[in-house]
C-alpha positions in Angstrom: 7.7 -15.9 11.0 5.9 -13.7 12.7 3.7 -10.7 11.7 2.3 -7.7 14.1 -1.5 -6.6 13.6 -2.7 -3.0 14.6 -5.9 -4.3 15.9 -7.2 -1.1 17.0 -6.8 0.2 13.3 -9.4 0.8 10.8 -13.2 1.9 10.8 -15.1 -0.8 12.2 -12.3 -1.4 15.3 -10.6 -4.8 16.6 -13.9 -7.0 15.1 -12.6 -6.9 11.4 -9.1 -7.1 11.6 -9.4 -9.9 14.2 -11.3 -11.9 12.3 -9.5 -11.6 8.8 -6.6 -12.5 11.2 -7.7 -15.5 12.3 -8.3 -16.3 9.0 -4.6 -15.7 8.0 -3.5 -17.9 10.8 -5.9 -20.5 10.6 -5.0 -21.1 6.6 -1.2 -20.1 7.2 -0.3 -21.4 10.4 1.8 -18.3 10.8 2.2 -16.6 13.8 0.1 -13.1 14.2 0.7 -10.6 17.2 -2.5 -8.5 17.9 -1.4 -5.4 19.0 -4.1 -3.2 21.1 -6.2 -2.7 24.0 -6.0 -6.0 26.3 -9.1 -6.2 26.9 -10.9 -5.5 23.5 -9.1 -7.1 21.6 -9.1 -10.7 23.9 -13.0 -10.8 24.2 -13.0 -10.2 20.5 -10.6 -12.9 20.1 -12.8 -15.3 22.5 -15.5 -14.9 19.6 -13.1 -17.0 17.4 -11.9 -20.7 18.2 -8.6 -19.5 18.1 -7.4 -21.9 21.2 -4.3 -23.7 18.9 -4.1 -21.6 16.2 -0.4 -19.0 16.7 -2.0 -16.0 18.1 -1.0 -14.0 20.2 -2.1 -10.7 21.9 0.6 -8.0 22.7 -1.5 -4.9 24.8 -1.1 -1.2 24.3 -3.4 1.3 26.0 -3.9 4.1 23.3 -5.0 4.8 19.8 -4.0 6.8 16.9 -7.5 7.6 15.6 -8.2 9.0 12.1 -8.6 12.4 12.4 -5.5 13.3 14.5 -2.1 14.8 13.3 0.2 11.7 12.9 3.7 13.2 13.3 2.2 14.7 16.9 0.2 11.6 18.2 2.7 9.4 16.9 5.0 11.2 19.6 2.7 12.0 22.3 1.0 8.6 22.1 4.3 6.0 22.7 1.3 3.2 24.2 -0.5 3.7 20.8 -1.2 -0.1 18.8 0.9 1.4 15.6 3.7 2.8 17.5 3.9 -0.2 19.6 3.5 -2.6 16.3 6.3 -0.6 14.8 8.6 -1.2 18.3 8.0 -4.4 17.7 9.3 -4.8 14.2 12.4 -2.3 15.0 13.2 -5.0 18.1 13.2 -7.9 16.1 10.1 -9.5 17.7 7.8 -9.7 14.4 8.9 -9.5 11.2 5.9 -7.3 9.5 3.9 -5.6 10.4 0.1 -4.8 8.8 -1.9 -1.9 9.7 -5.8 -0.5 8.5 -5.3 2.7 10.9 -4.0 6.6 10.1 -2.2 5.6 7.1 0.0 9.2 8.1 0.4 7.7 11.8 1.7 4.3 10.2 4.5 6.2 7.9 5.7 8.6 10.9 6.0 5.7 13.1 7.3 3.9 10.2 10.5 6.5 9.7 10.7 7.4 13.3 11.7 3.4 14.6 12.6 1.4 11.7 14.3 4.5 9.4 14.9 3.6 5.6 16.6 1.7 3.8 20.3 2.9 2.8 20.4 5.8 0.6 16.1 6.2 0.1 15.7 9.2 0.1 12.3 9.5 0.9 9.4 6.0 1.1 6.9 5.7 -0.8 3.4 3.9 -1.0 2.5 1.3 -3.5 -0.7 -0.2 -4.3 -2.0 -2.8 -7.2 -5.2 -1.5 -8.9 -7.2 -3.4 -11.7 -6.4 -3.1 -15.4 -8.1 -4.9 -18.4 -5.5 -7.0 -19.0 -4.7 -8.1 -15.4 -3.0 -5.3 -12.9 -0.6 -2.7 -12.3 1.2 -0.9 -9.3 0.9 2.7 -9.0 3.8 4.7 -6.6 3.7 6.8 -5.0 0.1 7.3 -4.1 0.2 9.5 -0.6 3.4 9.5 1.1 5.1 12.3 -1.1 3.0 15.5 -1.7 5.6 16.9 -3.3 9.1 15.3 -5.0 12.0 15.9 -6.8 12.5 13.8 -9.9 15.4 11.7 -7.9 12.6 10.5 -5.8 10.4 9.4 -8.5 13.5 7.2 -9.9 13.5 5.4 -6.6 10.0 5.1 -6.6 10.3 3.2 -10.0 12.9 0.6 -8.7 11.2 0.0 -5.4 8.1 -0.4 -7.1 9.4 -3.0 -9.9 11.0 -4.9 -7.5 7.1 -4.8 -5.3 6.3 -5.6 -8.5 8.3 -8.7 -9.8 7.3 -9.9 -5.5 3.7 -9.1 -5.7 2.3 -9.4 -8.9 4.6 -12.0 -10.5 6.2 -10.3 -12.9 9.3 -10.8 -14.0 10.1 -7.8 -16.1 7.3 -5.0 -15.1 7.2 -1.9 -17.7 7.7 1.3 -15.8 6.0 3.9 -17.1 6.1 7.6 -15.7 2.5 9.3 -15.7 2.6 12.4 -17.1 -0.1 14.4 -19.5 1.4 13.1 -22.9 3.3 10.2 -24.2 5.6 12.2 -25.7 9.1 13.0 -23.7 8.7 16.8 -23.6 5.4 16.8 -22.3 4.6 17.4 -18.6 5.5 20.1 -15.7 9.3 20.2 -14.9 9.4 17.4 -12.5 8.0 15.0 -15.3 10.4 16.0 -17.7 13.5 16.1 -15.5 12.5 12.5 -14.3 11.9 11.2 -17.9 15.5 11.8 -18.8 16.2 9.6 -15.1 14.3 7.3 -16.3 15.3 7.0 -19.8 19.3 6.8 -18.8 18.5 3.8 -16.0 19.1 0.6 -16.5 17.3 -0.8 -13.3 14.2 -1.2 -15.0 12.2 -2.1 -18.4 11.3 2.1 -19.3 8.1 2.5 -21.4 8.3 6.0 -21.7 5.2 8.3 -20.5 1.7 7.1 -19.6 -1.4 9.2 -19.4 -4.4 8.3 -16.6 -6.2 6.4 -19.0 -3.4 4.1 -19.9 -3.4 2.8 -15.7 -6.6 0.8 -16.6 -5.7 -0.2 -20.2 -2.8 -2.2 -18.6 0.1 0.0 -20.9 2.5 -0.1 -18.0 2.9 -2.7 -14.9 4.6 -0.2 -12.9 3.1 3.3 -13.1 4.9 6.4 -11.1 4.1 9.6 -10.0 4.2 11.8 -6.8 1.8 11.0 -3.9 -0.3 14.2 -4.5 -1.6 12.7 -8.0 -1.5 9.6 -6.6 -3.8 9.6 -4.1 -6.1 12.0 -6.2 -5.9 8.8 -9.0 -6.5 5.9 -6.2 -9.3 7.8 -4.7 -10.8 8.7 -8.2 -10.7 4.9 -9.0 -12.4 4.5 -5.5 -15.2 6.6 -6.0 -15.8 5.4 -9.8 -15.9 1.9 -8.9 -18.5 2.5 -5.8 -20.9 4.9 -8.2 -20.6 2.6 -10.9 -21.7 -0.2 -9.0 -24.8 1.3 -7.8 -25.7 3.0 -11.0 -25.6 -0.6 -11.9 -28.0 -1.9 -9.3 -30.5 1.3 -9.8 -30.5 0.0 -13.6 -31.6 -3.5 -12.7 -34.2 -2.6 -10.7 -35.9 -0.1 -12.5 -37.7 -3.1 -14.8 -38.6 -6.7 -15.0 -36.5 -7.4 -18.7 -33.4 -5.6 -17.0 -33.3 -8.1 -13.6 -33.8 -11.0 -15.5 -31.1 -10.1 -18.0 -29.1 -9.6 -14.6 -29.9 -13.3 -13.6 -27.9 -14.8 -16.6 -25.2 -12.1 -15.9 -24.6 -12.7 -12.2 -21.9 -15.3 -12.8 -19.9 -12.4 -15.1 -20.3 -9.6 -13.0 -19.5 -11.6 -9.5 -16.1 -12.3 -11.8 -16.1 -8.7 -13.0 -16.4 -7.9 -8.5 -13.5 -9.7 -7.7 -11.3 -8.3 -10.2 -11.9 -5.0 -9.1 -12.0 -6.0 -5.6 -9.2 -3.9 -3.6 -9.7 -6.7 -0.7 -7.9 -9.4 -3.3 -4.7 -7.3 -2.4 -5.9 -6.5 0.8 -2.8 -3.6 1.4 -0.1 -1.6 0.1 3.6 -2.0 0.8 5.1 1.2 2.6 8.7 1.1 0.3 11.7 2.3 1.1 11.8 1.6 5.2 13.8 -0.7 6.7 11.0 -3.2 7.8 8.2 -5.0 6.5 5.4 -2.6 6.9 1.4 -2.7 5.5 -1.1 -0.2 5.3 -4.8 -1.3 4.6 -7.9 0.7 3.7 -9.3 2.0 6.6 -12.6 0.4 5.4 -11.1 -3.5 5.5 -12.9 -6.4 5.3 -11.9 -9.3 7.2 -10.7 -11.0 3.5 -9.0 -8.1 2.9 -6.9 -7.9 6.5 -6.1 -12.1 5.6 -4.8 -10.6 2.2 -2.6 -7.6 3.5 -1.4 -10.3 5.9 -0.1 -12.6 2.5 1.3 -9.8 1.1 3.1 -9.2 4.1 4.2 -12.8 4.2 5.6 -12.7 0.8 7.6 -9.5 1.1 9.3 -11.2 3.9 10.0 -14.7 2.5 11.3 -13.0 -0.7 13.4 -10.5 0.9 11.9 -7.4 -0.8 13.6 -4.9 1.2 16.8 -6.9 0.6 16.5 -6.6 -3.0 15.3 -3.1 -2.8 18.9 -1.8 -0.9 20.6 -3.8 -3.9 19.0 -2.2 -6.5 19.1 1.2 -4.5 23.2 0.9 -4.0 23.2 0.7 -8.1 20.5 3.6 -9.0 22.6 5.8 -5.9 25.3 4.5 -4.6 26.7 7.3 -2.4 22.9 7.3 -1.1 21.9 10.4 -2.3 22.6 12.3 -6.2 25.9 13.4 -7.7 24.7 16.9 -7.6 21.2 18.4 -5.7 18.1 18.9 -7.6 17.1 21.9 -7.9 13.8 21.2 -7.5 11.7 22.3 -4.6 12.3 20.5 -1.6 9.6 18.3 -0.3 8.1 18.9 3.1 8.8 15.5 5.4 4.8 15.0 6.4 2.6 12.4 4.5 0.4 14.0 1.8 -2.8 12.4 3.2 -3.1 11.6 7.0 -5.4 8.9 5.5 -4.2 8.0 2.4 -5.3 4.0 2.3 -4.8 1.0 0.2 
């Protein structure tokens, strides 16, 4: 096995990314493929004693940065360390491929060299997030701004078979997010999908789930379109980083409350890696016809060595394999008996950056 590593990706540049995957490598002894600029990424490499460990360097001359368009750079920029990462993959050279960069850049390039699975109709992006009881995948949470309730019944399967891979589950709940529990409750792509849902077979149906229900642990598998998506992920985000100082402010502001903190370290180091997005380290990109990972553009070296495990998992147990199964069953002539009527979806990412 082999797995391709957009070193260039991600905030902090090659120094991160390299050294979670030396890391990977060094625990794994599986073979990682830096892609990026030659000579970055090798005198970043020389930092690590890396001499027998499977690495290897594969150059490319540009970068996709953050802030540009990703359908445009991802065709004006054919050097660039995602689009060549992504070549690699289509050519049979690597078999994943794990990438912190323009998480919009990573899905074009995605669609435009591997293409998806059999009858997907559109990918989408799953990520795990913390519940009380353990965790959950939410899909999609960036890739789809807008769906039609077709979509979100692929989005279910994929994500219960991510699921079952990922997590360890062996019969994930799907639940639909929606604003009631009840069936008639939501806007009309909600309630067209819940009747989807209800008549499938391909997975355990829970019914509707509300926000609050993702971090009660009600469903394993929680789906909705990549607009609310992304707007729950980043909510989580920023809750987690306020709470967290809030928490620090309150232990400094008196002796009784530090010292209280000193017999609670052990706890809330546990509570930290629970909530830790680095545990996971990435999010599968479902539905394409290749192995493919995008990370938080903020990654940690633990949480690169992570995405790099999930990676390996999702190509030792066949995901993608299991995913065009379960798609031939949900829609076998690859697309539905009759066109939704629903709005049709404009083809770019909702978020250029939409990470984890």
């Amino acid at each position: 096995m082999k797995i391709a590593v957009d070193a260039m990706g991600g905030d902090f540049g090659p120094e991160k990314i390299i050294s979670g995957a030396i890391d990977f490598a060094r625990e794994t002894r599986i073979g990682v493929v830096l892609v990026g600029k030659e000579d970055a990424v090798r005198a970043e490499l020389d930092k690590h004693a890396a001499g027998d460990l499977p690495v290897t360097v594969h150059p490319a001359s540009e970068v996709i940065d953050m802030h540009e368009s990703p359908s445009k750079a991802s065709r004006s920029k054919q050097d660039a360390s995602i689009v060549v990462a992504m070549r690699l993959v289509a050519q049979g050279a690597v078999d994943a491929v794990v990438s912190a960069g323009n998480s919009g850049a990573v899905m074009t390039s995605a669609l435009r060299y591997l293409g998806r699975i059999h009858g997907v109709y559109r990918p989408a992006i799953a990520t795990v997030l913390p519940t009380q009881s353990g965790h959950c995948m939410i899909a999609d949470v960036g890739a789809n701004a807008d769906c039609k309730p077709e979509y979100l019944l692929q989005f279910g399967v994929m994500a219960k078979v991510a699921a079952q891979t990922i997590l360890g589950i062996p019969d994930p709940g799907v639940g639909l997010l929606s604003i009631g529990e009840e069936k008639g409750k939501g806007n009309h792509l909600t309630k067209r999908a819940h009747q989807l849902f209800a008549d499938s077979t391909e997975f355990r149906f829970i019914g509707n789930v509300e926000g609050r229900d993702i971090p009660r642990g009600k469903a394993d598998v929680v789906v909705c379109d990549g607009f609310v998506g992304n707007a729950i992920l980043k909510t989580m985000e920023g809750t987690a980083e306020v709470m967290g100082r809030m928490i620090k402010m309150e232990i400094k502001s008196s002796l009784p409350a530090f010292l209280g903190y000193l017999f609670m370290r052990p706890a809330l180091k546990r509570f930290r890696k629970r909530v830790d997005y680095a545990e996971y380290g990435g999010a599968p990109l479902l539905g394409v016809n290749g192995i493919c990972i995008i990370c938080h553009g903020k990654s940690t070296p633990k949480a690169i060595k992570n995405a790099l495990k999930v990676a390996e998992l999702c190509v030792e147990k066949r995901v993608n394999e299991e995913i065009a199964r379960e798609i031939r069953i949900v829609s076998p002539h690859g697309g539905p008996a009759s066109p939704s009527s629903f709005p049709n979806p404009a083809p770019a990412p909702a978020a250029g950056r939409a990470r984890r």
